[in-house]
TIBAZA-598271 format. One record per atom (N, C-alpha, C): residue number from 1; residue in three letters; atom name; x, y, z. Coordinates in pm, whole numbers, plus 32768, in hexadecimal, padded with zeros to 4 digits. Example, Ala and Ser with C-alpha at 12.3 -4.5 7.8 and 13.67 -1.06 7.14 Angstrom:
BEGIN
[atom 1,'Ala','N',[8527,7DC7,830C]]
[atom 1,'Ala','CA',[84CE,7E3E,830C]]
[atom 1,'Ala','C',[8528,7EB6,830C]]
[atom 2,'Ser','N',[8505,7F1F,82C4]]
[atom 2,'Ser','CA',[8557,7F96,82CA]]
[atom 2,'Ser','C',[850A,8003,8313]]
***
This chain:
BEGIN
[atom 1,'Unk','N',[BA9D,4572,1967]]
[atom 1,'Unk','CA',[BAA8,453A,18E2]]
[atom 1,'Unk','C',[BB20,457A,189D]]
[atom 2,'Unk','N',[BB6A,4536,187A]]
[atom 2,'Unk','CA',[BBE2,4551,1828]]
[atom 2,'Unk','C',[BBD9,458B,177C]]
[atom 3,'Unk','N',[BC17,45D8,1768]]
[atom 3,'Unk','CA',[BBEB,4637,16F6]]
[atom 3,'Unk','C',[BC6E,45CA,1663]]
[atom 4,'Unk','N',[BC1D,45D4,162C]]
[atom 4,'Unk','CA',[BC4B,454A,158A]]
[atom 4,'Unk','C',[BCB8,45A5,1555]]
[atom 5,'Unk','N',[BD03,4565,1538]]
[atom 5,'Unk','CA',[BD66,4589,14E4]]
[atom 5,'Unk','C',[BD4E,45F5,1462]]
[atom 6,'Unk','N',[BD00,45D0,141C]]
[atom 6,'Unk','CA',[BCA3,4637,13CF]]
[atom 6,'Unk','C',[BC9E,46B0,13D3]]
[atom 7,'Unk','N',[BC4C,46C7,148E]]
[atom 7,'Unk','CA',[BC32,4736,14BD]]
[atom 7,'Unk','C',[BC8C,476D,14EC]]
[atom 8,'Unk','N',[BD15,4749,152E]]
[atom 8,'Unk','CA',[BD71,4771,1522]]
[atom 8,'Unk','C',[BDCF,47BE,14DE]]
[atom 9,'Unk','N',[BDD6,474F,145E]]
[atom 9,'Unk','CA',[BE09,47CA,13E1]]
[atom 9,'Unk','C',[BDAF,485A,1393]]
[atom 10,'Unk','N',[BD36,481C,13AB]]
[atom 10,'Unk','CA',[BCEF,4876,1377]]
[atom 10,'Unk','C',[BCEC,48FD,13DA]]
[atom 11,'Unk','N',[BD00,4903,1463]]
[atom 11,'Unk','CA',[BD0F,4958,14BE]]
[atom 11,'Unk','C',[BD7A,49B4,14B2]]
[atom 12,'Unk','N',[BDD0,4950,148E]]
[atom 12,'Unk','CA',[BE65,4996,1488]]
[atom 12,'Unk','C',[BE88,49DB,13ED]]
[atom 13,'Unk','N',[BE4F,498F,1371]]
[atom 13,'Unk','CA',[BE2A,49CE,12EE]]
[atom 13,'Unk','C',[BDE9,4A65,12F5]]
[atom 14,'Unk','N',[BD95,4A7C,1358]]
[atom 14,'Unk','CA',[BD27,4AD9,135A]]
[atom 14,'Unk','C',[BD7C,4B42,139E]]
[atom 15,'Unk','N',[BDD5,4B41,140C]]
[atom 15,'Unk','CA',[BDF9,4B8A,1477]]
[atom 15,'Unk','C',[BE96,4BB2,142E]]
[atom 16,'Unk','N',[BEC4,4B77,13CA]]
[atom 16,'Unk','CA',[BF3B,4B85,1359]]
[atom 16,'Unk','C',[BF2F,4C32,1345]]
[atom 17,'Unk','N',[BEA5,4C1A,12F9]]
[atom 17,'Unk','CA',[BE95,4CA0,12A9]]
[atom 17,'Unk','C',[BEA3,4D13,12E6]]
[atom 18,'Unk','N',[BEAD,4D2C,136D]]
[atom 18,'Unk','CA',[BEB2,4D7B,13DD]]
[atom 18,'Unk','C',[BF34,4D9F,1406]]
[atom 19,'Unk','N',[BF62,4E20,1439]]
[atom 19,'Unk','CA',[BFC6,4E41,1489]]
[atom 19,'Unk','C',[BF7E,4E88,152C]]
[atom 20,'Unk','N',[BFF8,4E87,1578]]
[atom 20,'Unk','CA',[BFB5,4EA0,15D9]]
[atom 20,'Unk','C',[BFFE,4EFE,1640]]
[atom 21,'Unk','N',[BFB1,4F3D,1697]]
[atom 21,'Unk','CA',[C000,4FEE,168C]]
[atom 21,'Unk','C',[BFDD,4FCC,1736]]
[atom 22,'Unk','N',[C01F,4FF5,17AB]]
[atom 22,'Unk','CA',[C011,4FF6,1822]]
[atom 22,'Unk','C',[C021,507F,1847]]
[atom 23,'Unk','N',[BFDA,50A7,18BD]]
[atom 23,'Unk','CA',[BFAC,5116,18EC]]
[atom 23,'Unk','C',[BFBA,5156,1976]]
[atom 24,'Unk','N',[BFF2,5161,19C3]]
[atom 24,'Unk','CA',[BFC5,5173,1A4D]]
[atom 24,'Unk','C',[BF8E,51DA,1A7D]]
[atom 25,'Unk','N',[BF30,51C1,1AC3]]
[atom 25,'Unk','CA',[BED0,51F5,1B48]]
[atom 25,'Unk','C',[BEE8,5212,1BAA]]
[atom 26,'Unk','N',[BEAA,5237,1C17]]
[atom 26,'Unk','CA',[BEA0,5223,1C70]]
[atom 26,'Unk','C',[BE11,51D7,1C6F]]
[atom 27,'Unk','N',[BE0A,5188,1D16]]
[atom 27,'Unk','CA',[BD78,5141,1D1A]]
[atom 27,'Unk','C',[BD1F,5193,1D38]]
[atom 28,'Unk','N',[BD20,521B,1D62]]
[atom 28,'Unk','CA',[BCC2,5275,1D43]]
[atom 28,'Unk','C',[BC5F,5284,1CBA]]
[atom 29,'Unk','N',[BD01,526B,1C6A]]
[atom 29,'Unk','CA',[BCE1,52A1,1BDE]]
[atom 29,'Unk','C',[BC6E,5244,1B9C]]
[atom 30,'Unk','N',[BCCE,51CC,1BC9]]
[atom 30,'Unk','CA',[BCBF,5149,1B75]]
[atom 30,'Unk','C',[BC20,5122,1BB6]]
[atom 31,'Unk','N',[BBD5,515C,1C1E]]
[atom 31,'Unk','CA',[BB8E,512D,1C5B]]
[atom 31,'Unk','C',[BB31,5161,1C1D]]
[atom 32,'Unk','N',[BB47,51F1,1BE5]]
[atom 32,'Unk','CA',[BAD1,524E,1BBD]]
[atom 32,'Unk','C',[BAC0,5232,1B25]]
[atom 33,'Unk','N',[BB34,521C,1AF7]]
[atom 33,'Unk','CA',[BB37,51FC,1A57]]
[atom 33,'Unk','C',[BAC8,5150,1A34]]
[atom 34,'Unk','N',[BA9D,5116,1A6B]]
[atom 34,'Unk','CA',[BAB1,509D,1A8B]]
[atom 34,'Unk','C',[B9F9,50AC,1AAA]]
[atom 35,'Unk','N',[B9DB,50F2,1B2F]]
[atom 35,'Unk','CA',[B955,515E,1B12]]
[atom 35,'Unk','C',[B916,518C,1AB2]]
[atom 36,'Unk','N',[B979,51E1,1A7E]]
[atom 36,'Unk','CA',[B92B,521A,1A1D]]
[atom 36,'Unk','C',[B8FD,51EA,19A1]]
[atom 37,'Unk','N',[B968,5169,1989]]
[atom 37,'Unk','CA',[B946,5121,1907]]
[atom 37,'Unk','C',[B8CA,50C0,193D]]
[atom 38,'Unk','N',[B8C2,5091,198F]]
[atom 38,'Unk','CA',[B849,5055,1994]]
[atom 38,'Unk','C',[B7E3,50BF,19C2]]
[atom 39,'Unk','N',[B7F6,5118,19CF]]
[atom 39,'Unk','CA',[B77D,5151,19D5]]
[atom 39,'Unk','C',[B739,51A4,1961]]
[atom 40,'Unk','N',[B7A3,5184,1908]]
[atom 40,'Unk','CA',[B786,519F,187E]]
[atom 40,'Unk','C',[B760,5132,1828]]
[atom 41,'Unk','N',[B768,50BF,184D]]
[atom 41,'Unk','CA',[B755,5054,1813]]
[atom 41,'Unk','C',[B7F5,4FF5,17C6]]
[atom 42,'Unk','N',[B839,5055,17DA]]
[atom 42,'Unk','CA',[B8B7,502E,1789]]
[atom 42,'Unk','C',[B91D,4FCC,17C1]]
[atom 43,'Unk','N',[B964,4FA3,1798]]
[atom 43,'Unk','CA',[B9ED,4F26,17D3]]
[atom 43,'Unk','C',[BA49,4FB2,180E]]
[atom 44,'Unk','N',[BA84,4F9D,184A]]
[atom 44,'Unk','CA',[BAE3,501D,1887]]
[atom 44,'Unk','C',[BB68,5035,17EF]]
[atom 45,'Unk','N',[BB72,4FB0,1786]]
[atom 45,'Unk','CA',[BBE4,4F95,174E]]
[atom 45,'Unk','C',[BB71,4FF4,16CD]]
[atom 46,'Unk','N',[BAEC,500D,168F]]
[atom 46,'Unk','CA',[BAC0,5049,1655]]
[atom 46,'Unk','C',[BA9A,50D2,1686]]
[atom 47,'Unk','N',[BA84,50C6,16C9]]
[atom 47,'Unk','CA',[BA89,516F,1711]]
[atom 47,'Unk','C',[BB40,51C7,1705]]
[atom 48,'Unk','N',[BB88,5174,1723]]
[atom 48,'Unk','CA',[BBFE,51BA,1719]]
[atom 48,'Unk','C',[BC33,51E7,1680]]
[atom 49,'Unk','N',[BC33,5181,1641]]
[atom 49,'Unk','CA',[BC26,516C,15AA]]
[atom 49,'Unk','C',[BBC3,51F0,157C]]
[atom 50,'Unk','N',[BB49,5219,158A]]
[atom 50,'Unk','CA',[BB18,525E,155A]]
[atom 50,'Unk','C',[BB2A,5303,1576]]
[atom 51,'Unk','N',[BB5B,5307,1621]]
[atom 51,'Unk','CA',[BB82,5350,162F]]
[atom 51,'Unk','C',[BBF9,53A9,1602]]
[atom 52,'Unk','N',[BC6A,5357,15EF]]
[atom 52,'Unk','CA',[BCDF,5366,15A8]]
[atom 52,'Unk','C',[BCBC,5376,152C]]
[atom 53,'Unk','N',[BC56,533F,14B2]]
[atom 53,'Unk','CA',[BC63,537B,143B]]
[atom 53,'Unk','C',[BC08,53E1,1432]]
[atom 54,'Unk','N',[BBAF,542E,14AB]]
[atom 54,'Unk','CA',[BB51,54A2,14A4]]
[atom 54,'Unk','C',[BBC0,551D,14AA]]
[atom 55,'Unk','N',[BC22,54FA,1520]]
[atom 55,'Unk','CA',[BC8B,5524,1544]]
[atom 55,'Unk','C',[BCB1,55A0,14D3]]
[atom 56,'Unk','N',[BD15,5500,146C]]
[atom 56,'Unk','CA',[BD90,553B,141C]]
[atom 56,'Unk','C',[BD4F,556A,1394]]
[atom 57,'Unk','N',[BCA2,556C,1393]]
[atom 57,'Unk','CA',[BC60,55A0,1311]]
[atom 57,'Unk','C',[BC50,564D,133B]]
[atom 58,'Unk','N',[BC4F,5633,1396]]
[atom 58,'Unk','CA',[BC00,56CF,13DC]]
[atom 58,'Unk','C',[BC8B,570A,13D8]]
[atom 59,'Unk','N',[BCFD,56F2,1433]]
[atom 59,'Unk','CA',[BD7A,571E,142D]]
[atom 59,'Unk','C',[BDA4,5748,136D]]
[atom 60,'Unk','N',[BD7A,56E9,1329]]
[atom 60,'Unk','CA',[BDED,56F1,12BB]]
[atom 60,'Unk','C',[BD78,577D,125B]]
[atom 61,'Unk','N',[BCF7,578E,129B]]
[atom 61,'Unk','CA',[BCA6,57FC,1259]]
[atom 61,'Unk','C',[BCD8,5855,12B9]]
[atom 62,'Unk','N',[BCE4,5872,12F8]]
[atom 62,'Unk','CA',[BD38,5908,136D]]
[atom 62,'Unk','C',[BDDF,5950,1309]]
[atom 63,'Unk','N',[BE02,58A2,12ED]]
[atom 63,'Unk','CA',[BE9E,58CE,12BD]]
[atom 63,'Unk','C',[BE66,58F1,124B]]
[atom 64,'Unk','N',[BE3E,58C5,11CE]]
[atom 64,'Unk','CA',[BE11,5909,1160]]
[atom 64,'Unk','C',[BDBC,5984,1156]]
[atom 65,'Unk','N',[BD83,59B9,11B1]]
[atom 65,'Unk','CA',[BD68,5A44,11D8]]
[atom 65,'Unk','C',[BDB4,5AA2,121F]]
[atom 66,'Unk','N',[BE14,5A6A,122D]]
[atom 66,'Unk','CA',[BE7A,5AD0,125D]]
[atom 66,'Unk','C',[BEEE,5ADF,11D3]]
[atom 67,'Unk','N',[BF0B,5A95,115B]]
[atom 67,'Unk','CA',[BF2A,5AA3,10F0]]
[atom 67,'Unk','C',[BF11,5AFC,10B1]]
***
């Protein structure tokens, strides 16, 4: 079934608001990362996301204690 014109723009409206950041792996990596988000329940693209802002909160409390 062919997706309506509609849904189209509205796909592409939605996916606007977004930038998008590439990464490389290895398929080791990519295999385990990929694991672990489902075995967390998560999309691998929300697991990374969350990881990265647990990341740079924890990092940016280390740098302000070393101030």
């Amino acid at each position: 079934m062919a997706l309506s014109e509609a849904r189209i723009r509205a796909t592409k409206k939605y996916h606007d608001k977004f930038e998008r950041i590439q990464i490389r792996v290895s398929p080791e990596e990519k295999e385990s990362i990929e694991a672990y988000a489902e075995e967390i329940g998560e999309s691998v693209n929300s697991f990374v996301r969350r990881a990265m802002a647990e990341t740079m909160e924890r990092e940016k409390k280390q740098v302000n204690k070393e101030k």
